[in-house]
N, CA, C and O atoms as a GROMACS GRO file, in nm:
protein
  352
    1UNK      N    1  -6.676   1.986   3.317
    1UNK     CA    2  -6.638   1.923   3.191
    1UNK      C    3  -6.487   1.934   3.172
    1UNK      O    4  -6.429   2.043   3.177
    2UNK      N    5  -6.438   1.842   3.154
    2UNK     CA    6  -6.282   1.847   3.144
    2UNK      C    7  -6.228   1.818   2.949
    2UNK      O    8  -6.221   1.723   2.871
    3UNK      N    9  -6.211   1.916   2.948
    3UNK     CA   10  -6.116   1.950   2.805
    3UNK      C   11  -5.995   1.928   2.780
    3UNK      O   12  -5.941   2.027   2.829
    4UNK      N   13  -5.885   1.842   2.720
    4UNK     CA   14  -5.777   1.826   2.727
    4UNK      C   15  -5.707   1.910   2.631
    4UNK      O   16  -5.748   1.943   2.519
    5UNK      N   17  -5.624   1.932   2.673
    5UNK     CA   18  -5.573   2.042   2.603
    5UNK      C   19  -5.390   2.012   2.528
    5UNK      O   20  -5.346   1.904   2.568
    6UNK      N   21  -5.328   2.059   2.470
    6UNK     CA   22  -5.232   2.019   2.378
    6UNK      C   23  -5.114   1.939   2.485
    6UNK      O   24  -5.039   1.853   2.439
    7UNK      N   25  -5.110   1.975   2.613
    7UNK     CA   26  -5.019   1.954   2.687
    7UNK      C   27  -5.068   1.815   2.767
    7UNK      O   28  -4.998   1.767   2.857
    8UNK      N   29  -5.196   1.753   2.725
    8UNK     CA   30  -5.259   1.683   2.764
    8UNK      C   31  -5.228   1.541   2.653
    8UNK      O   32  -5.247   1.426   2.693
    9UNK      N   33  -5.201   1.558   2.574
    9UNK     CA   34  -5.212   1.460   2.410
    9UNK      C   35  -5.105   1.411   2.437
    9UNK      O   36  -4.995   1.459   2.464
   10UNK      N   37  -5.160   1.268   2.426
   10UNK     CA   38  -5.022   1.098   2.390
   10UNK      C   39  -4.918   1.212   2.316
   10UNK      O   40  -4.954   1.307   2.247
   11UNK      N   41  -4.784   1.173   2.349
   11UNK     CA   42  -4.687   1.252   2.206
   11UNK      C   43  -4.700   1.175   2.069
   11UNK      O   44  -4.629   1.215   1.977
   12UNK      N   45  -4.789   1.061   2.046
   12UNK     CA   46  -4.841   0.996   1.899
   12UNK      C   47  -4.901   1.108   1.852
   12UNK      O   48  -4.853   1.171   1.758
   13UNK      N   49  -5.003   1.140   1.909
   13UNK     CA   50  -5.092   1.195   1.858
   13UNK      C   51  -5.065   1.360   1.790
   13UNK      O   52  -5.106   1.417   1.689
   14UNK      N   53  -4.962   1.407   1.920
   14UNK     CA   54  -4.870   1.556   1.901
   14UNK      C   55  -4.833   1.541   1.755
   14UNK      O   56  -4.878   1.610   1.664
   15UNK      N   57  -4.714   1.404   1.742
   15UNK     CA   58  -4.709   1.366   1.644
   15UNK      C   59  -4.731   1.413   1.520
   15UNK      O   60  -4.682   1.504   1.454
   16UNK      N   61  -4.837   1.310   1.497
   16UNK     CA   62  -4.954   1.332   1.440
   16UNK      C   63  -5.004   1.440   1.344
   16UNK      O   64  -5.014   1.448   1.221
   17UNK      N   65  -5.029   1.514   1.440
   17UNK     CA   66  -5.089   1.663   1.432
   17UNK      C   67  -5.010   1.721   1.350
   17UNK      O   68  -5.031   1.718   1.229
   18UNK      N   69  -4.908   1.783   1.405
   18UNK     CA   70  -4.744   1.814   1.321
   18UNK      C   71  -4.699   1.768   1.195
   18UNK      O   72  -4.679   1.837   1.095
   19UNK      N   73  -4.679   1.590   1.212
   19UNK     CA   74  -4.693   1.574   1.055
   19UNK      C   75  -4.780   1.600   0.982
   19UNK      O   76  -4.736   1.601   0.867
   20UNK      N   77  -4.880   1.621   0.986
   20UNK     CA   78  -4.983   1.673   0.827
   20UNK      C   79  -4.966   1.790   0.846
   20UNK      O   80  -4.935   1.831   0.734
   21UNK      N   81  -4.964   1.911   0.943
   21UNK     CA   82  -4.910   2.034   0.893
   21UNK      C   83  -4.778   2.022   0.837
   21UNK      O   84  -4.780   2.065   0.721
   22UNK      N   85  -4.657   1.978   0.873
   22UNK     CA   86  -4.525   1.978   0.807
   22UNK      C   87  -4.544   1.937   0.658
   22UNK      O   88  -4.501   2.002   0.563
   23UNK      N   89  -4.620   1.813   0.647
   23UNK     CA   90  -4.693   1.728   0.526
   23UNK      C   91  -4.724   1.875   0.407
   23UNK      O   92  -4.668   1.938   0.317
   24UNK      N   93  -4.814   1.870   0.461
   24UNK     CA   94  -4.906   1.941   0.409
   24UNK      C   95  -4.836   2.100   0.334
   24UNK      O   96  -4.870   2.146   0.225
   25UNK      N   97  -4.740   2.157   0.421
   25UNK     CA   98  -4.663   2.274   0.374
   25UNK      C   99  -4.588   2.242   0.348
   25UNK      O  100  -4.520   2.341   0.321
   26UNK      N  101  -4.516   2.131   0.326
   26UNK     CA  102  -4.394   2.105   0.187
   26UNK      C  103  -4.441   2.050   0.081
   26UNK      O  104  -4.371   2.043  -0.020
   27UNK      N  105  -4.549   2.009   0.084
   27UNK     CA  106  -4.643   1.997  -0.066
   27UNK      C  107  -4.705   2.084  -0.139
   27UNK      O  108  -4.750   2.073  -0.253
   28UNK      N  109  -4.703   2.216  -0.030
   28UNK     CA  110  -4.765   2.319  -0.098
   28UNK      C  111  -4.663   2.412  -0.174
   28UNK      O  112  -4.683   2.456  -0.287
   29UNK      N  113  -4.514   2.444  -0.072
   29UNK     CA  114  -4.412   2.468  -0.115
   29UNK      C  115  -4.358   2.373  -0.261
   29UNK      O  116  -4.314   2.426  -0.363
   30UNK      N  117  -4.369   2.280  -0.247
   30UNK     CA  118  -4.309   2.228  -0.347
   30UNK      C  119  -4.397   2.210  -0.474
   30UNK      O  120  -4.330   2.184  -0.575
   31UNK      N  121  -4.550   2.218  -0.494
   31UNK     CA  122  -4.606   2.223  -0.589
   31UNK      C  123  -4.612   2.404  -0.668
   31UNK      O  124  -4.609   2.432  -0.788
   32UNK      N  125  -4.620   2.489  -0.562
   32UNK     CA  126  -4.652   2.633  -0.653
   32UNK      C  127  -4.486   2.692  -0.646
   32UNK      O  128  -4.446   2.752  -0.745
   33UNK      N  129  -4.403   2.676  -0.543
   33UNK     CA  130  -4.285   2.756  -0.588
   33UNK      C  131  -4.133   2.673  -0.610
   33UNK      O  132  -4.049   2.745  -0.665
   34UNK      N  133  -4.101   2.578  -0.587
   34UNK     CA  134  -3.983   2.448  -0.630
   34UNK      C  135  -4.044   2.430  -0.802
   34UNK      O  136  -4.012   2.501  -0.897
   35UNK      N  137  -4.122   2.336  -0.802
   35UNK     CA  138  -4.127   2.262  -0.904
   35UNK      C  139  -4.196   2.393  -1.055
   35UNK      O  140  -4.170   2.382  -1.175
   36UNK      N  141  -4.270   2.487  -1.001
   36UNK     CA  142  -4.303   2.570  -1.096
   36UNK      C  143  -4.200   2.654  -1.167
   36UNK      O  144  -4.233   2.728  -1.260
   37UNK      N  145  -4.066   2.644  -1.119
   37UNK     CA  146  -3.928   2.723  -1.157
   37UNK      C  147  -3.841   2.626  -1.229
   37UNK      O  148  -3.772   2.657  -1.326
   38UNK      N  149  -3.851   2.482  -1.165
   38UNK     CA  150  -3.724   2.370  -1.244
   38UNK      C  151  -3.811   2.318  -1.356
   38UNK      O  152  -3.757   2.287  -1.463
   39UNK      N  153  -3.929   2.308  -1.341
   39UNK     CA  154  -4.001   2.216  -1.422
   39UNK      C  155  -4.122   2.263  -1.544
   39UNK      O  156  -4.198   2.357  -1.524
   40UNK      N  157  -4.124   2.204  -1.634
   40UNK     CA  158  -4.217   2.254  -1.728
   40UNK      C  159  -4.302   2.226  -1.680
   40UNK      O  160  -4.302   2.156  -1.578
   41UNK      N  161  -4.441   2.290  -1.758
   41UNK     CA  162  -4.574   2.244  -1.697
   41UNK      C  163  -4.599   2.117  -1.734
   41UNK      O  164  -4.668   2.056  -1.652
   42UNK      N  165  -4.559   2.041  -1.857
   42UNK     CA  166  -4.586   1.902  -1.894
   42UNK      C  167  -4.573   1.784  -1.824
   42UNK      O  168  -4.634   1.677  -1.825
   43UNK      N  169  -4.450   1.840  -1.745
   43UNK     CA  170  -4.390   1.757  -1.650
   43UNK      C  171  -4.517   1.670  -1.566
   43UNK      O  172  -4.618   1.736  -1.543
   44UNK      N  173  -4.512   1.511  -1.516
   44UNK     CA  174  -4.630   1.472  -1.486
   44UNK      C  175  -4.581   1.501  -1.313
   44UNK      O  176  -4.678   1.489  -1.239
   45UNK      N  177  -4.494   1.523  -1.263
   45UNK     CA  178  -4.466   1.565  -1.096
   45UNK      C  179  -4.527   1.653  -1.061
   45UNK      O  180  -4.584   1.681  -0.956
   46UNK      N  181  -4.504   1.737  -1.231
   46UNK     CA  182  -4.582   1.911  -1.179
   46UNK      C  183  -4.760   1.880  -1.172
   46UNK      O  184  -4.842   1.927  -1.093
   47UNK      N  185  -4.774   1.819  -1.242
   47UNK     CA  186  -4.950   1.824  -1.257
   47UNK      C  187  -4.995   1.714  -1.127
   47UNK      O  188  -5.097   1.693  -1.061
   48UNK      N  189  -4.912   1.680  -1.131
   48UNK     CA  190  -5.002   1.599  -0.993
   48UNK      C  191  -4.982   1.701  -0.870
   48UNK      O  192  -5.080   1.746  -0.812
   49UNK      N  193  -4.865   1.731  -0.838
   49UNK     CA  194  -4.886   1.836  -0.682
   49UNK      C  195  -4.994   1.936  -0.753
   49UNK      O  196  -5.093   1.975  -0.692
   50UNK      N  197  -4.971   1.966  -0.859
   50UNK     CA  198  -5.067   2.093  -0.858
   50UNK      C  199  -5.180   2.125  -0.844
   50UNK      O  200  -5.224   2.233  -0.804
   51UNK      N  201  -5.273   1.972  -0.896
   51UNK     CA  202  -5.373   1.952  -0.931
   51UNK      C  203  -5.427   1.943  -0.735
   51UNK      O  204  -5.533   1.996  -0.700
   52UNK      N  205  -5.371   1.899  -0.671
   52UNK     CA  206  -5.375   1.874  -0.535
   52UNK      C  207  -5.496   2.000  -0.480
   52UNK      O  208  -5.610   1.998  -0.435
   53UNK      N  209  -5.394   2.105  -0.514
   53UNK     CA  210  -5.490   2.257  -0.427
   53UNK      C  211  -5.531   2.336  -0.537
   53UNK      O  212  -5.497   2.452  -0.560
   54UNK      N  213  -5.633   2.239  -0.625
   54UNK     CA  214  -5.703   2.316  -0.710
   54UNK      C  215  -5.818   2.288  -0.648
   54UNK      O  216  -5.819   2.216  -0.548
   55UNK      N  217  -5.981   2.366  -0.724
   55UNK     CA  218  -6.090   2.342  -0.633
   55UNK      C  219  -6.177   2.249  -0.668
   55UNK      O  220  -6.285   2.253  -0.610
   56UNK      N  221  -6.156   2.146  -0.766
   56UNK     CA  222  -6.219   2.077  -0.846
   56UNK      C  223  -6.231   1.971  -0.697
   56UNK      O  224  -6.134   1.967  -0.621
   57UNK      N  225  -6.325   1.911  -0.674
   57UNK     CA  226  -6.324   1.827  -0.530
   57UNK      C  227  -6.377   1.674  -0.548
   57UNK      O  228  -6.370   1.596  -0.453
   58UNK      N  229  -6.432   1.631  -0.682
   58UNK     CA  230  -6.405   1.490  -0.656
   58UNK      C  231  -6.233   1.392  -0.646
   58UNK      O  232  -6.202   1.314  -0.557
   59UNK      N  233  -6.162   1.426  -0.750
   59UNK     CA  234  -6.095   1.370  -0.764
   59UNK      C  235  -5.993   1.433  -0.675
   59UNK      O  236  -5.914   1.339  -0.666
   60UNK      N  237  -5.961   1.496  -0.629
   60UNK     CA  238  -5.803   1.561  -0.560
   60UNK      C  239  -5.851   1.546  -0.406
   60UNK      O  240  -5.763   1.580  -0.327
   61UNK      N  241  -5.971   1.502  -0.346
   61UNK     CA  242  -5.984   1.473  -0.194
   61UNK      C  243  -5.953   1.378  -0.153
   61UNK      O  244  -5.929   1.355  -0.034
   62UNK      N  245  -5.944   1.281  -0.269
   62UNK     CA  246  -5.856   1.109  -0.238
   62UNK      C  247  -5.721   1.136  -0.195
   62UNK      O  248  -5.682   1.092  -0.087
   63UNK      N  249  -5.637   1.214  -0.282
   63UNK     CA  250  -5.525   1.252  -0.276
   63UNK      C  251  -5.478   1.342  -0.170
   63UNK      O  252  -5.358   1.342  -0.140
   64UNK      N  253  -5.564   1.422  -0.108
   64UNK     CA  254  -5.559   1.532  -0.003
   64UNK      C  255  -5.568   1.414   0.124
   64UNK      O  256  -5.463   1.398   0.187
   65UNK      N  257  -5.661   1.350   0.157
   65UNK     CA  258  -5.665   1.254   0.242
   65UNK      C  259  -5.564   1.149   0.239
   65UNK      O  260  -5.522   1.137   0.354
   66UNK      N  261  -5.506   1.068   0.162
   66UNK     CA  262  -5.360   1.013   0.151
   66UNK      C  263  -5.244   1.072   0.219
   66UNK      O  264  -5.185   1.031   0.319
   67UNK      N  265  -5.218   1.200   0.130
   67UNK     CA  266  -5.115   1.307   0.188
   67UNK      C  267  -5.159   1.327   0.374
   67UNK      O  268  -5.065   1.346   0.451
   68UNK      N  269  -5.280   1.322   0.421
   68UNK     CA  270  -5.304   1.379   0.508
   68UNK      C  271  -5.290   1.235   0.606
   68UNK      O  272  -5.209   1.250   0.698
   69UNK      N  273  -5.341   1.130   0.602
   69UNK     CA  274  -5.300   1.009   0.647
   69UNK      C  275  -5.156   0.970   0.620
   69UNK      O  276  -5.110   0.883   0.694
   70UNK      N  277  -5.099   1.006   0.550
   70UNK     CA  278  -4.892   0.946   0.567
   70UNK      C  279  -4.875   1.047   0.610
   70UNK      O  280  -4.788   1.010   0.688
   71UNK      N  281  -4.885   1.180   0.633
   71UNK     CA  282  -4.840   1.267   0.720
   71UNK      C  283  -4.852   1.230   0.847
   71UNK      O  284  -4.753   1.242   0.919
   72UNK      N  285  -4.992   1.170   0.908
   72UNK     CA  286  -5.015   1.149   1.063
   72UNK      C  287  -4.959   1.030   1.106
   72UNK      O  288  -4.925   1.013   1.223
   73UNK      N  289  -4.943   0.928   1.000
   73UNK     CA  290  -4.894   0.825   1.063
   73UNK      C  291  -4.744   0.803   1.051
   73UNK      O  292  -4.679   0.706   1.090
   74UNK      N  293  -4.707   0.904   0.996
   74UNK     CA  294  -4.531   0.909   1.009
   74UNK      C  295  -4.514   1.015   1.118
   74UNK      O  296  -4.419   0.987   1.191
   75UNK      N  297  -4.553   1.085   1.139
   75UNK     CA  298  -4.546   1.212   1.233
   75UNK      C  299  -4.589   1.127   1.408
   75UNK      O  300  -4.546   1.164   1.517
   76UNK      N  301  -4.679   1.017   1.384
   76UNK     CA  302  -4.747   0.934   1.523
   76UNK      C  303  -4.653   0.875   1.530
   76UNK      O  304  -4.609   0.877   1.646
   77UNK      N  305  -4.568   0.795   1.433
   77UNK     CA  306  -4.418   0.682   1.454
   77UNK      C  307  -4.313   0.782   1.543
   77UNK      O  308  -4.263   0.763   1.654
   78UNK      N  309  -4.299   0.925   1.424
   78UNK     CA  310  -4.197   0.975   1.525
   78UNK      C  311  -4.225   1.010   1.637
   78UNK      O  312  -4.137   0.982   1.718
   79UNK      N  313  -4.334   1.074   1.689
   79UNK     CA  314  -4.404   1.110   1.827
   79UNK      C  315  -4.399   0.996   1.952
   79UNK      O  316  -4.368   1.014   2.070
   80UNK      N  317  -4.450   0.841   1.865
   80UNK     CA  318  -4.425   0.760   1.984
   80UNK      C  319  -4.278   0.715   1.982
   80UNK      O  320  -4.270   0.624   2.065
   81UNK      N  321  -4.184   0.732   1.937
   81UNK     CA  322  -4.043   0.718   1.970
   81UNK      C  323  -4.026   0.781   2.069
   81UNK      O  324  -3.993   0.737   2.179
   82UNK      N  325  -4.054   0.936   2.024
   82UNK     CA  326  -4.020   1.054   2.140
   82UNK      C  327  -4.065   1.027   2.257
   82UNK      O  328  -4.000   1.034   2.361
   83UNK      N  329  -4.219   0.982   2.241
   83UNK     CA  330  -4.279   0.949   2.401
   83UNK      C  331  -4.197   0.840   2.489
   83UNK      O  332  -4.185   0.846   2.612
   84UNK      N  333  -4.135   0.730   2.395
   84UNK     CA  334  -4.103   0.667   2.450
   84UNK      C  335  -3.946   0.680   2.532
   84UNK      O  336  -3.894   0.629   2.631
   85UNK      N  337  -3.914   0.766   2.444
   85UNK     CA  338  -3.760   0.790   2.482
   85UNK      C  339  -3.766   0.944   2.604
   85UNK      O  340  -3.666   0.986   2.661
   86UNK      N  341  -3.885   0.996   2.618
   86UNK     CA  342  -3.882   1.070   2.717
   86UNK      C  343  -3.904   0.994   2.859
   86UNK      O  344  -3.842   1.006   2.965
   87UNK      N  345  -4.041   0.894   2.816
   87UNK     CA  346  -4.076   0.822   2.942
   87UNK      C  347  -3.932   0.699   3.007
   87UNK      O  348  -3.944   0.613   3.094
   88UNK      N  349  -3.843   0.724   2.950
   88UNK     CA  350  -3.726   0.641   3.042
   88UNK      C  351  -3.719   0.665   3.209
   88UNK      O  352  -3.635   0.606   3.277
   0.00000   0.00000   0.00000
């Protein structure tokens, strides 16, 4: 059985991967420790990141999945640049 392994993956896909973690931890950074210091709680910037990684799960998994899809597909744009500019 052949398993591919990280060194094995299109660089889209590396990509990919990378952007929704990068994604994903500057949204977290920026909802509990940036915006909780400049900003009141009223603020509507603050209640939307925040509301993000609360546990309430109908409404904030639309939003978790968004964040998580523009993370991969900006992270796959930069990845296939890279691929492409390595494969010269």
């Amino acid at each position: 059985m052949f398993v591919m392994g990280w060194k094995d993956w299109p660089a889209w896909i590396k990509g990919g991967v990378i952007g929704i973690i990068v994604l994903e931890i500057v949204l977290f950074l920026i909802s509990f420790f940036i915006i909780k210091i400049i900003s009141p709680q009223n603020n509507y910037l603050y209640g939307s990141l925040t509301t993000i990684y609360t546990i309430s799960f109908p409404p904030n998994i639309f939003l978790i999945l968004f964040f998580v899809l523009i993370g991969f597909l900006i992270g796959a744009i930069i990845g296939w640049i890279v691929g492409k500019i390595r494969n010269r």
